[in-house]
C-alpha positions as CSV (number, residue, x, y, z in Angstrom):
1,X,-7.9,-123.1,147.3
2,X,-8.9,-125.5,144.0
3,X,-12.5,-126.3,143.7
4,X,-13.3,-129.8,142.0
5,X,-15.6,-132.6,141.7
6,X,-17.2,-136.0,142.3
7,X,-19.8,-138.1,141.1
8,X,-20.7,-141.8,141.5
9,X,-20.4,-142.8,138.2
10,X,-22.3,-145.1,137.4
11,X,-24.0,-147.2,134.1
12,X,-26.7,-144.8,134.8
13,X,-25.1,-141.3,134.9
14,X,-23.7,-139.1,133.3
15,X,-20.5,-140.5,131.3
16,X,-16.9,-139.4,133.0
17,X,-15.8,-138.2,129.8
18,X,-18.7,-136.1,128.9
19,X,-18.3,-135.2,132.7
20,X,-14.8,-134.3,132.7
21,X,-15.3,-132.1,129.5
22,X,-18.1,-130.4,130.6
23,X,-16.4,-129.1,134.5
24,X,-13.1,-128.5,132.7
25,X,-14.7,-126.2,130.2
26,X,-16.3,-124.3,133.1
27,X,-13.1,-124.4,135.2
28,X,-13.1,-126.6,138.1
29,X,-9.8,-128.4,139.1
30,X,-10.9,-131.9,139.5
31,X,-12.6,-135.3,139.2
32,X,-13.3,-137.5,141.3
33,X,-15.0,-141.0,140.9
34,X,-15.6,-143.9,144.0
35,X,-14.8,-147.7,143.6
36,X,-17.0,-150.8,144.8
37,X,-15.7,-154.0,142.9
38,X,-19.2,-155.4,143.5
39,X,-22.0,-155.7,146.6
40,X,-22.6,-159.0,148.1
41,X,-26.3,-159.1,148.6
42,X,-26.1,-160.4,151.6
43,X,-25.7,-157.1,153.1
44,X,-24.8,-157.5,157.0
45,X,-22.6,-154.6,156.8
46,X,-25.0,-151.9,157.1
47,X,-24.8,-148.5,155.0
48,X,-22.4,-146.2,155.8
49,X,-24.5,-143.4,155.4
50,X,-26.3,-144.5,158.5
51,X,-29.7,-144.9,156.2
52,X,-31.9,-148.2,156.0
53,X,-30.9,-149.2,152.7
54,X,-27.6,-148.8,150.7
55,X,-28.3,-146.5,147.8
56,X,-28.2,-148.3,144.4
57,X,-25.2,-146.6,142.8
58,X,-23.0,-148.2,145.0
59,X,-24.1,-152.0,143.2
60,X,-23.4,-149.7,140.0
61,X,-19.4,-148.2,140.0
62,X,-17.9,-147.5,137.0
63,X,-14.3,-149.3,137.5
64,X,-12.8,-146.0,138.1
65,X,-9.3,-146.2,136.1
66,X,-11.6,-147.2,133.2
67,X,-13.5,-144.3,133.9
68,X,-10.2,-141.8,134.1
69,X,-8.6,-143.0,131.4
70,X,-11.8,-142.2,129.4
71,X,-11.7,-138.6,130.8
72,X,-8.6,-138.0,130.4
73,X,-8.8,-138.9,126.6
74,X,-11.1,-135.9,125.8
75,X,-9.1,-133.3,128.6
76,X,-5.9,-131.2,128.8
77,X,-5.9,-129.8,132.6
78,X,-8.6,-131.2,134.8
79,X,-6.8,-133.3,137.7
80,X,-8.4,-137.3,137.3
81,X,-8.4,-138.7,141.0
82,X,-10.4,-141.6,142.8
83,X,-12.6,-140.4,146.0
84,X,-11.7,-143.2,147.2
85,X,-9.8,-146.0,145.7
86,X,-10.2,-149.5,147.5
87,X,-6.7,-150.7,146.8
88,X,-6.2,-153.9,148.7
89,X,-9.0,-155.5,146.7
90,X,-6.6,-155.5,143.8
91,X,-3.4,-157.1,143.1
92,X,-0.4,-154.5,143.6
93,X,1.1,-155.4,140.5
94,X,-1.0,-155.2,138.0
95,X,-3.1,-152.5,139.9
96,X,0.7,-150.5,139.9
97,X,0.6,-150.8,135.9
98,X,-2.9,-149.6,135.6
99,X,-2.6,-146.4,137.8
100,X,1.1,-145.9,135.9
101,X,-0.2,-146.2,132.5
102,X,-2.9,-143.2,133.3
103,X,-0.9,-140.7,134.8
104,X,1.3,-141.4,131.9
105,X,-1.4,-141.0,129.6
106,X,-3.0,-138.1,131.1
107,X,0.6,-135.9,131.5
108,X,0.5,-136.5,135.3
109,X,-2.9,-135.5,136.2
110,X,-4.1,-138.3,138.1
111,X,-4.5,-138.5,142.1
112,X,-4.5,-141.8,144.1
113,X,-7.5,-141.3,146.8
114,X,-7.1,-144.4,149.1
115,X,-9.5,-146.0,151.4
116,X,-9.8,-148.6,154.0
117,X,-13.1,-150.0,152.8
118,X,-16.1,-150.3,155.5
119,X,-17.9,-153.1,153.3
120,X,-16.9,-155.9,155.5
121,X,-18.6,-158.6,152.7
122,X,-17.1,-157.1,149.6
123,X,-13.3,-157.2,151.0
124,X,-13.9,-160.8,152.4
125,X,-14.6,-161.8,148.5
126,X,-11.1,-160.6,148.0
127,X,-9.3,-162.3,151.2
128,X,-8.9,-159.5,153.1
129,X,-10.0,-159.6,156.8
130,X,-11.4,-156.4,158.0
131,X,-9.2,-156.4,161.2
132,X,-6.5,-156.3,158.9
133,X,-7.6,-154.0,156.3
134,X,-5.3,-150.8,157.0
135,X,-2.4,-153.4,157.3
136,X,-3.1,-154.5,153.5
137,X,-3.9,-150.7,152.0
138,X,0.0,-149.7,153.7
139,X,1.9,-152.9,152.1
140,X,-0.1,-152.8,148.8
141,X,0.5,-149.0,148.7
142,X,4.3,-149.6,149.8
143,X,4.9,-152.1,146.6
144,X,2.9,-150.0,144.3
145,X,5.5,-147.0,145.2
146,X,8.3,-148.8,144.9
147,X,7.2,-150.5,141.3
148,X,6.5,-146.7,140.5
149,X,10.2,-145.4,142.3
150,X,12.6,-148.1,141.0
151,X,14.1,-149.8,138.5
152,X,14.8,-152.5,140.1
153,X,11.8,-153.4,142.5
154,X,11.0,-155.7,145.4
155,X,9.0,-155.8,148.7
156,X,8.5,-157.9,151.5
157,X,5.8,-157.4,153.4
158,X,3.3,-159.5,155.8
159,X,0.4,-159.2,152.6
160,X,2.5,-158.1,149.6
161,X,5.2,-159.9,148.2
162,X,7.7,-159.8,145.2
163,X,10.7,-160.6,144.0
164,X,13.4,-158.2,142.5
165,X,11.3,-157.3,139.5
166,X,11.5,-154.4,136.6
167,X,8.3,-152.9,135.5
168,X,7.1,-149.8,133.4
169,X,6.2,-147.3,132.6
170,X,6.8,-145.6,135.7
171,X,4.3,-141.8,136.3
172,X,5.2,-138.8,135.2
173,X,5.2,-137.5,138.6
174,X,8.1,-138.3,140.8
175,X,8.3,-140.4,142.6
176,X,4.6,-141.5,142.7
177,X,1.4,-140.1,141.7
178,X,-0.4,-137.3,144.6
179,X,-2.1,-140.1,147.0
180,X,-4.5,-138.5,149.4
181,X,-6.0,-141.3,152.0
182,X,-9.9,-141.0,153.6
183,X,-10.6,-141.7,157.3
184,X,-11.7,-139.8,160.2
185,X,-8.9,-137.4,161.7
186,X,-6.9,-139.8,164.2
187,X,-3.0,-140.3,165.1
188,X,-3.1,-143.7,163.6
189,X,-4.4,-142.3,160.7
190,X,-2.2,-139.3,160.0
191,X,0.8,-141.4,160.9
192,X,0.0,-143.4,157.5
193,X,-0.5,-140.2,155.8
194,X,2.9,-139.0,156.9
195,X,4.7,-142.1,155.9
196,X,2.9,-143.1,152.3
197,X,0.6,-140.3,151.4
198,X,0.5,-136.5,150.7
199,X,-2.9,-135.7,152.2
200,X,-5.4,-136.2,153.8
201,X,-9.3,-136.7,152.6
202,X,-12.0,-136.4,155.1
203,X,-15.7,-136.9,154.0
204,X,-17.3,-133.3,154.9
205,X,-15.5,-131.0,156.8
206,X,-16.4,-131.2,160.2
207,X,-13.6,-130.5,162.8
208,X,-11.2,-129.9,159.5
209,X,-10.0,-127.1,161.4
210,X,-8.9,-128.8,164.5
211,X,-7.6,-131.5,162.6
212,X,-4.9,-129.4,160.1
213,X,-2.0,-128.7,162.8
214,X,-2.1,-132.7,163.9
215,X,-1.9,-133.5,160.4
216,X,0.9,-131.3,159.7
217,X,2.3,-132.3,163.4
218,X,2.7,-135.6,162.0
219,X,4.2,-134.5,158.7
220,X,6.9,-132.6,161.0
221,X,7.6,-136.1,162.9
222,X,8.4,-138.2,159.8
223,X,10.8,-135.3,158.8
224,X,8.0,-134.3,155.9
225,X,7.8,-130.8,155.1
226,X,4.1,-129.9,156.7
227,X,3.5,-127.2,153.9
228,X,3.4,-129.3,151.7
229,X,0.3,-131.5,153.1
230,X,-3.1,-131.4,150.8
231,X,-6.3,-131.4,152.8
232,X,-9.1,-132.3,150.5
233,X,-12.6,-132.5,152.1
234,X,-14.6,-135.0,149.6
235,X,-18.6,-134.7,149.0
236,X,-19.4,-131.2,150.0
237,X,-22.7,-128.7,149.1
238,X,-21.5,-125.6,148.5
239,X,-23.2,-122.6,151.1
240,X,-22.6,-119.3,152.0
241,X,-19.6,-119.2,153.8
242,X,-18.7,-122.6,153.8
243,X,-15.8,-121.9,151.4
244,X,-14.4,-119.1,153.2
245,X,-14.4,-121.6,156.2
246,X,-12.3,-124.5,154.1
247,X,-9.9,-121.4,153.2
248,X,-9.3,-120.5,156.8
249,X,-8.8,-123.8,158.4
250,X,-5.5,-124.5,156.1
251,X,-7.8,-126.7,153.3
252,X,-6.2,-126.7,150.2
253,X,-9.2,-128.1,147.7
254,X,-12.7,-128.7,148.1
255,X,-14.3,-131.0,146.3
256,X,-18.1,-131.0,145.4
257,X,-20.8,-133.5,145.5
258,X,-22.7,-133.9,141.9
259,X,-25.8,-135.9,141.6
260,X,-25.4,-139.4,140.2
261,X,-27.7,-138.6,137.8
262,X,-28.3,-138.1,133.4
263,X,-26.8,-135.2,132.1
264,X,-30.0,-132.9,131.9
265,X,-29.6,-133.2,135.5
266,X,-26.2,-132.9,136.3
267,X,-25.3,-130.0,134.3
268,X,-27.6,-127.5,136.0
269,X,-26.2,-128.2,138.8
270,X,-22.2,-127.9,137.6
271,X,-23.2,-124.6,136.1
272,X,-24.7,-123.9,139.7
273,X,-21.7,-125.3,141.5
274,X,-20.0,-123.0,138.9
275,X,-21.7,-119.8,139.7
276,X,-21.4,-120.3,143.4
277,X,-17.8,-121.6,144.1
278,X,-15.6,-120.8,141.4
């Protein structure tokens, strides 16, 4: 089981590529950095932390391909992934180029984490109705595989659409970058998994354990080999034990919660993390 990383990165914290430096030198597997395009002030969605106010580095995202691509400049090994990427705020297209260009950069080392969003105002400002939210993330995820897979790409979809059209460069890995989606544990959701994805990324890992043979179930029904699923619980503290758990139940990377926070703060804690988990 890999052990990796993620931060809100923010103008405030420490810098990804200073970051990405720092936890490759001491060994960890991963990065991975969150997305909010912006926060409309209005706020009527409330937090989804289930606290009174939303905590300021979400109004203060890095864009997190910027943020990557910045990493990956200064690193040789450390996977560069998104935890979680809110796709259907973007255009397919260009976002197909941008996430392309990186893993071609980096030698393959980026990850696709995808998410539905929960911020109800921030996907209206980009047309995208929340009832229809996991519709957009499957056709805009669709298109961007296919621009990735083909010479020769089109797609026609509900949300999406282009005409026959050639694009590069096309990743390194084949036939698409590693795309893990977040969401609570759910037929609907493993179904997408199984049909566009490689894995799965819960938030925490409660009932991870249960959850593993439905996810691989799944796998099994789309005629996807199930040992090849990545379960990748997202924003954990490490505790005695709590590894050994993850191990057990089938997980195949943990990823740990740093503080978004300067660097005199963060790195006493990656050397912590460090000590404790690797």
């Amino acid at each position: 089981m890999h052990v990796g990383l993620t931060q809100f990165a923010t103008d405030r914290s420490m810098g990804p590529a200073d970051l990405a430096r720092e936890a490759e030198a001491r060994g960890f597997h991963s990065l991975y950095v969150p997305e909010h395009t912006h926060i409309p002030t209005s706020r009527e969605t409330p937090p989804p932390t289930g606290e009174a106010e939303l905590a300021e580095e979400y109004k203060r995202t890095l864009d997190p391909w910027i943020a990557l691509a910045a990493a990956s400049s200064v690193t040789e090994r450390i996977l560069l992934g998104t935890g979680i990427a809110l796709v259907a705020q973007h255009d397919p297209i260009a976002l197909a180029k941008s996430i392309a260009t990186l893993d071609l950069l980096s030698e393959g080392r980026v990850v696709v984490g995808v998410g539905y969003g929960w911020n109800r105002e921030e996907m209206a400002s980009h047309g995208v109705a929340y009832g229809e939210r996991r519709a957009y993330v499957r056709e805009t995820m669709l298109a961007m595989q296919a621009l990735w897979r083909d010479e020769v790409a089109q797609y026609q979809g509900d949300h999406v659409r282009f005409a026959p059209s050639w694009q590069w460069p096309k990743p390194v890995q084949r036939p698409r970058p590693r795309t893990l989606v977040g969401g609570a544990a759910g037929p609907k959701l493993f179904a997408h998994i199984a049909e566009w994805a490689d894995g799965w990324l819960p938030i925490g890992g409660a009932g991870v354990r249960e959850a593993v043979p439905q996810l691989r179930a799944a796998f099994e029904t789309a005629g996807r080999d199930p040992a090849g699923v990545h379960v990748v619980p997202m924003g954990v503290l490490p505790a005695p034990g709590k590894l050994d758990h993850y191990r057990e139940a089938g997980v195949t990377e943990v990823v740990l919660r740093l503080p978004s926070a300067p660097r005199d703060e963060v790195l006493p804690v990656l050397d912590r993390f460090a000590r404790e988990a690797l």
